[in-house]
N, C-alpha and C positions, 0 to 999 in steps of 0.2 A: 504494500500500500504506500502510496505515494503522499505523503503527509506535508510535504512541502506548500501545498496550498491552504492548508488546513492553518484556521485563526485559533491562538492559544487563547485561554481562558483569563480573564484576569484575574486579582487575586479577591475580589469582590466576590467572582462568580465561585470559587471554590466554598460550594455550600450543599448541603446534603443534598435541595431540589434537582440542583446540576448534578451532579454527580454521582449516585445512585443507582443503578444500572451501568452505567460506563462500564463497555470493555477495555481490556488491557493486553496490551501487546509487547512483547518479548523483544529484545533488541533485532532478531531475525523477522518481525513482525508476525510471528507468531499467537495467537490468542492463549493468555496465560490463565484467563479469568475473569471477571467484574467484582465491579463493587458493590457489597451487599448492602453496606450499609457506613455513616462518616458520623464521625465524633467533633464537632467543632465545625469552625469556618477558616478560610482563610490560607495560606501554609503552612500554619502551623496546626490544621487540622488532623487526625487520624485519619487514614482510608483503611478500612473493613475488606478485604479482596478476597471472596470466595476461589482458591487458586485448584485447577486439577476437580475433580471427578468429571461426572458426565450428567448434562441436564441438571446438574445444582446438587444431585446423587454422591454422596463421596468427597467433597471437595471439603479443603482444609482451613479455614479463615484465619490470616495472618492483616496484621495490622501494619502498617507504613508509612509515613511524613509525607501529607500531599507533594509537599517542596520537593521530597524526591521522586515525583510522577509528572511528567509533560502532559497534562490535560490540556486538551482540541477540542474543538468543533468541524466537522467535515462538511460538503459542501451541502449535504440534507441536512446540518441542525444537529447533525447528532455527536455525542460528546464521548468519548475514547482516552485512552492515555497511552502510552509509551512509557516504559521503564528498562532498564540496562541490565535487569535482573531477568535469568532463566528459570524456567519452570519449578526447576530442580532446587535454585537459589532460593528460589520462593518458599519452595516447600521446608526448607529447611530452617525456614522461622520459627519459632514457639507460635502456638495456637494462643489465636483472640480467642477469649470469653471475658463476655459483657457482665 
């Protein structure tokens, strides 16, 4: 995916309505997961990232510093991230519980 035309988020917009569903893509653009759900606003918010299973089935919820996810908009409205982290990276967080 070609992300280059895609408008980043301000840090206004880094708020759960935005961000919430967002998928998330692996530096290979890869789909690594979405966001279940965000703690806070701003970059300094928490993002929630159901990472790995299948259909929401299995997947592991690791928490992350928005600051460290390039949150977009693509050319339909819809909002995505990009992170430098692999699947495997991911997985390898401690488990969010709320």
């Amino acid at each position: 995916m070609d992300h280059s035309n895609h408008v980043r988020l301000t840090e206004a917009e880094l708020n759960p309505a935005n961000l919430e569903g967002a998928t998330i893509y692996g530096p290979g653009d890869e789909n690594l997961g979405s966001v279940s759900h965000v703690h806070g606003a701003g970059t300094s918010a928490q993002v929630i990232i159901d990472v790995g299973g299948f259909l929401g089935i299995g997947a592991k919820p690791v928490a992350v510093p928005a600051s460290q996810l390039d949150f977009m908009r693509d050319e339909d409205g819809d909002v995505h991230a990009v992170t430098p982290w692999t699947e495997n990276e991911l997985k390898s967080m401690p488990e969010h519980r709320d």
